[in-house]
N, C-alpha and C positions, 0 to 999 in steps of 0.2 A: 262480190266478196266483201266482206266486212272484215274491218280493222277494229279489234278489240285494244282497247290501252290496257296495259297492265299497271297491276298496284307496288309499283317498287319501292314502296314503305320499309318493306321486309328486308329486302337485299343492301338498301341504305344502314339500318338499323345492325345487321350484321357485319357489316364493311367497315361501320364506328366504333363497334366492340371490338373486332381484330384491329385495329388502331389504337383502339387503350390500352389492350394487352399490349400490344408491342411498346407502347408506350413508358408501360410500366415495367418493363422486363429492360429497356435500357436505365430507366431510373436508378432501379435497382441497384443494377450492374455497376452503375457509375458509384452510386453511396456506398455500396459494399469495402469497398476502400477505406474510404472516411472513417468507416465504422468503425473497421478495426485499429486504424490508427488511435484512432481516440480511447479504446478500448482499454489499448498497448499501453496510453500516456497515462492515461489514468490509472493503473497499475503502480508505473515507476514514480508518479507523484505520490503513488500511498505510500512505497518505501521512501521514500528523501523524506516524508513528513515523519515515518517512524525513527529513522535514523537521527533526524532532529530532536525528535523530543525526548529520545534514549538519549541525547547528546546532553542534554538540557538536565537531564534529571542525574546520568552519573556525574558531569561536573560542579553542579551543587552538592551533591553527600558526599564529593571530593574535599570541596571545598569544608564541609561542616569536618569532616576526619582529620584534614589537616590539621585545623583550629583546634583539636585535644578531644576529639569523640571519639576516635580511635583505642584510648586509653581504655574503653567501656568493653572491647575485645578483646578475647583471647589469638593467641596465634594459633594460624593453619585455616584453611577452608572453611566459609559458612554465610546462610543465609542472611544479607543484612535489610533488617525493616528499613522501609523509607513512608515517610507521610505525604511525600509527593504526592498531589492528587492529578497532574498526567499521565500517571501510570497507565488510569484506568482507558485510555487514548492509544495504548501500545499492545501490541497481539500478548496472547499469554507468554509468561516467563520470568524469570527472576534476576536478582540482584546476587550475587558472589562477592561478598568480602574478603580479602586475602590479606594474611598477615605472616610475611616471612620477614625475619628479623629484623630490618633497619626498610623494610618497604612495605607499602602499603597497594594492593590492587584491587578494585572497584571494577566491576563488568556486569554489563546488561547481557544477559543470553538467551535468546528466545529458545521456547520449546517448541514449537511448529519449524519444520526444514526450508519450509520456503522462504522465510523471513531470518537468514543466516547471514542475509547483507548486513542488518540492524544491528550484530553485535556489538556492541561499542566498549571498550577496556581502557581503562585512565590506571597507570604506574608512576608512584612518588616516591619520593625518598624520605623519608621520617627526617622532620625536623631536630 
């Protein structure tokens, strides 16, 4: 009788593949986590920056209103320019000027519903 050796090249080579796979399927499983946390954070840092720089741009044109630019409007609801140039850093939406008789109110309002946390509203009292 003869004894043939076999070529277990093949079954080795097989044996190392089903080992990455599994390999890579705990990998996986473990980052999938990670991922989405980061995901999550990254999101709510984009609102805190929006909410920021809505902060930033209605308490300066607060501050220009108080100073006597407010005289420049009429009373009741309306569009107010601003030259801020971080506007263009904040999702679509506008500026509301509000002039009811001895107050003065200023608010950011976004147009998109998701970004409804960023509204930002400053009320003064007319010097």
């Amino acid at each position: 009788m003869v004894i043939i050796k076999k070529d277990r090249r093949k079954e080795q080579g097989s044996a190392l593949l089903a080992e990455l796979i599994g390999a890579m399927l705990v990998l996986t499983l473990a980052m999938m986590p990670i991922i989405l946390t980061l995901a999550k954070d990254q999101q709510t840092c984009r609102k805190y920056y929006f909410k920021a720089v809505a902060m930033e741009v209605v308490d300066g044109e607060m501050e220009v209103l108080r100073a006597g630019y407010w005289k420049e409007f009429e009373q009741g609801v309306q569009t107010y320019p601003t030259t801020a140039n971080s506007v263009t850093n904040l999702p679509e939406g506008e500026l509301l000027l509000t002039l009811q008789g001895e107050k003065i109110r200023l608010e950011w309002k976004p147009k998109e519903g998701r970004f409804q946390s960023v509204h930002i509203v400053r009320e003064v009292d007319l010097p």
